[in-house]
C-alpha positions in Angstrom: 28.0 27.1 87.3 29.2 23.7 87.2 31.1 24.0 83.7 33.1 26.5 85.3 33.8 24.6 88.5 35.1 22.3 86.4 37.2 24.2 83.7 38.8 25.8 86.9 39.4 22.7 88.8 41.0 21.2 85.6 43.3 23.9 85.4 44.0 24.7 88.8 45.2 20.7 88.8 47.3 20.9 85.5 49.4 23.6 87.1 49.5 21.9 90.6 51.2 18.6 88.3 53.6 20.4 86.7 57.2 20.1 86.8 59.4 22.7 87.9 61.2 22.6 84.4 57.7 23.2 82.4 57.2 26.8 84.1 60.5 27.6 81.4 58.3 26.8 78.3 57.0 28.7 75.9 53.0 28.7 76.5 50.1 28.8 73.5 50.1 32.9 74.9 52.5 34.7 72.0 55.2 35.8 73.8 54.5 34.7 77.1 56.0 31.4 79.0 54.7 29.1 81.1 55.2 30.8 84.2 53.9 34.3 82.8 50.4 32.6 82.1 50.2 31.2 86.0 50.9 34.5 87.0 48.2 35.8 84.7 45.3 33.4 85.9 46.5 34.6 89.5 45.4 38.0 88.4 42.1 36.8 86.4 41.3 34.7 89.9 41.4 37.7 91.6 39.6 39.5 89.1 36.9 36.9 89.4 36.9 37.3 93.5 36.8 41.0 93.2 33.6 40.4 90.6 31.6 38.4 92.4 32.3 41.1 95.2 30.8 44.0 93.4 27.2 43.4 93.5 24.8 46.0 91.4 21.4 46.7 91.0 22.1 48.0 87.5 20.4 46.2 84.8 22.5 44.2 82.8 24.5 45.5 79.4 25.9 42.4 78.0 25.2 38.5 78.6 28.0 35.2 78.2 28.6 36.2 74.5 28.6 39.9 74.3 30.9 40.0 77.3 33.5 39.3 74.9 35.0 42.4 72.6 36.8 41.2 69.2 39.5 42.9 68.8 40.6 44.2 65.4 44.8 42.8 66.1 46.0 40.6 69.0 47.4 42.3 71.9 51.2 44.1 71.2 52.2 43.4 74.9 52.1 47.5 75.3 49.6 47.3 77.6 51.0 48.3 81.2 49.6 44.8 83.1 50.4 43.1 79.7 53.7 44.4 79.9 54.1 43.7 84.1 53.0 39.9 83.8 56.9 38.7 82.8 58.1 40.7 85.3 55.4 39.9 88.3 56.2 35.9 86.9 60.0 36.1 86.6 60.1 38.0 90.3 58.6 34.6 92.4 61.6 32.8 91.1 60.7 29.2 92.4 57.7 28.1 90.4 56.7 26.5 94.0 55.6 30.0 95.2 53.7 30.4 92.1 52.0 27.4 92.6 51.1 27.9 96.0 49.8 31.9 95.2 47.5 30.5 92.4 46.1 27.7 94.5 45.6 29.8 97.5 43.5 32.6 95.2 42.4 30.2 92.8 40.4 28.0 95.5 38.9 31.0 96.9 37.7 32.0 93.3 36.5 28.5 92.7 34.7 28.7 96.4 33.3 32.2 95.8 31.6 31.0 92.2 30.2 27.6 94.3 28.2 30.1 96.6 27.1 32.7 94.4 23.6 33.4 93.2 23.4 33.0 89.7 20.7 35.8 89.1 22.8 38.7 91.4 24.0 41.1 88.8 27.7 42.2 88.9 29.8 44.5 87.3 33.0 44.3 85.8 34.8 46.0 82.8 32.5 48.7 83.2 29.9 46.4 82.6 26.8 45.0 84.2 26.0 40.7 83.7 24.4 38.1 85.9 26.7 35.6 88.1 25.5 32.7 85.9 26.7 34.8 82.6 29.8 36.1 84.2 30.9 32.8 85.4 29.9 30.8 81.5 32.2 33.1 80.2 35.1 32.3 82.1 34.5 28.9 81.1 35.8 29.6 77.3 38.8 32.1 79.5 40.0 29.0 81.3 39.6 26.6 78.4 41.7 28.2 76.5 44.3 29.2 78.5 43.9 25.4 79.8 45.1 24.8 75.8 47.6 27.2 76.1 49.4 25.7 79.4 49.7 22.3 77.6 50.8 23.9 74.2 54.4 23.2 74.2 54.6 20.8 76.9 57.8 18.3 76.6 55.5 15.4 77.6 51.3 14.5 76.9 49.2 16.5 79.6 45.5 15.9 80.1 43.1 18.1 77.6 40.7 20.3 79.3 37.2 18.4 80.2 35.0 17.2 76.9 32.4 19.0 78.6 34.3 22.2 78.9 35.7 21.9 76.0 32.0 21.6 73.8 30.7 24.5 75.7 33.3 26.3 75.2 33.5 25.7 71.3 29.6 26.8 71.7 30.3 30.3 73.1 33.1 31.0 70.3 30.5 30.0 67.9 28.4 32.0 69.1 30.5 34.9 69.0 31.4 34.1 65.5 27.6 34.1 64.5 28.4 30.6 62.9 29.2 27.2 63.5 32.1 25.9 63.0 32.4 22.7 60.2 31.1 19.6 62.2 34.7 17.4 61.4 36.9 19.5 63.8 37.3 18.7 67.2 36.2 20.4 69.9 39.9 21.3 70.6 40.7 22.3 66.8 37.7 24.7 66.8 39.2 26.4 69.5 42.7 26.9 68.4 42.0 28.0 65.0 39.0 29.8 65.9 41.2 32.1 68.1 44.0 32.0 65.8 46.1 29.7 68.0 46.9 27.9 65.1 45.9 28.5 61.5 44.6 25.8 59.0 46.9 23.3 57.9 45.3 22.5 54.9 43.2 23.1 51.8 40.1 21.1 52.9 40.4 22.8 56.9 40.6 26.1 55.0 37.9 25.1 52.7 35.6 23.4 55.3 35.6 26.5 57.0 33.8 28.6 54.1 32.9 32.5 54.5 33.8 32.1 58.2 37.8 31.7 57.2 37.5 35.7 56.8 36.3 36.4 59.8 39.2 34.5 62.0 40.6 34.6 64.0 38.4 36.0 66.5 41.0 37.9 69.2 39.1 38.4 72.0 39.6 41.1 74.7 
C-alpha cells in the first residue's frame, strides 16, 4: 500500500513541475506525447477510483502478477480509447487544465487507496483480486509511465523512487519467470524488459541469456 502511495505521489508531483513547453514532447509511450500520457493516467486514476468502488464477494482469479496479460505485439493505437487519448489530450488545450484534472482525480485515487482494506476483493477487467494486489500492480503501471514522462525531457527530471523502482523490477521479473542479470539498474531492467529500449550492446544482449527471447514483455 505504501509502494503505491508513493509511485503515485512521485508522479502526480513530476507532472505538477512541469513546464508548459514539456506537455509538446514526445513521451517513452510510442506515438503518444507528453500531454497524451497525462490524459491517460487521468483515465487509469479514475479507473483505480471506480475499482476500489466495486467491491465483490467473488473469489479472486488472478493476484499482482497474473493481473498482467502479455501481449503477443504492442498496441497499434486502433483501439477506440487508444485512439481518443490524442484527441481527449489535444482538446484541454492549456496544459494548466490538464494539470489541474489529473491532480483533482489523481488525489482522490491516491486518498481512496490510503483507506482501502487491503483484504476486500474487487473486480476489474472482468477480473476478481484483493485491494493489496490491485493496488501492487499499479505500482509497476505508474513506474513506468513515471519513465515514460521523463523520457525525452529537454532537461534532468527526478527518477521514480529507488523503492518503487526495485519493486517494480520485482513484479516484471516475476512476470518474466526470471530474473533479470544482477548489473542492470533497476531503471534499465525496466526499459528493456518492456521493450522501451533494446540492448545496446553485445554483453547487455548476452547478460541477458535465454530470457532475450522472451522480451520484451508488452503488457496489457
Amino acid at each position: 500500500m505504501d509502494l503505491f502511495t508513493h509511485s503515485w505521489t512521485a508522479l502526480l508531483t513530476t507532472v505538477a513541475d512541469l513546464p508548459d513547453d514539456d506537455f509538446a514532447h514526445p513521451s517513452g509511450c510510442t506515438g503518444w506525447l507528453v500531454r497524451d500520457l497525462v490524459c491517460h493516467l487521468v483515465i487509469d486514476a479514475q479507473d483505480v477510483l471506480i475499482t476500489l468502488a466495486t467491491p465483490t464477494d467473488a473469489e479472486p482469479t488472478v493476484d499482482a502478477v497474473t493481473y498482467w496479460d502479455v501481449l503477443a505485439e504492442p498496441p497499434t493505437g486502433d483501439d477506440p480509447l487508444d485512439a481518443l487519448i490524442p484527441r481527449l489530450a489535444a482538446a484541454y488545450g492549456d496544459p494548466a487544465l490538464l494539470k489541474f484534472h489529473l491532480d483533482d482525480v489523481g488525489s482522490a485515487a491516491g486518498r481512496a487507496a490510503r483507506l482501502a482494506d487491503p483484504a476486500v476483493r474487487v473486480g476489474t477487467r472482468d477480473e476478481v483480486l484483493t485491494v493489496g494486489d490491485y493496488l501492487s500492480a499499479y505500482v509497476l503501471e505508474w513506474t513506468l509511465h513515471h519513465l515514460d514522462l521523463i523520457a525525452h525531457l529537454p532537461q534532468p527530471a527526478h527518477l521514480p523512487p529507488a523503492e518503487t523502482l526495485a519493486a517494480a523490477r520485482a513484479s516484471l521479473e516475476a512476470i518474466a519467470g526470471a530474473p533479470f542479470p544482477a548489473d542492470f539498474s533497476d531503471e534499465h531492467a525496466l526499459l528493456i524488459g518492456t521493450g522501451r529500449r533494446t540492448p545496446t550492446t553485445d554483453a547487455e544482449t548476452a547478460a541477458l541469456g535465454d530470457l532475450a527471447a522472451r522480451l520484451p514483455l508488452i503488457l496489457g
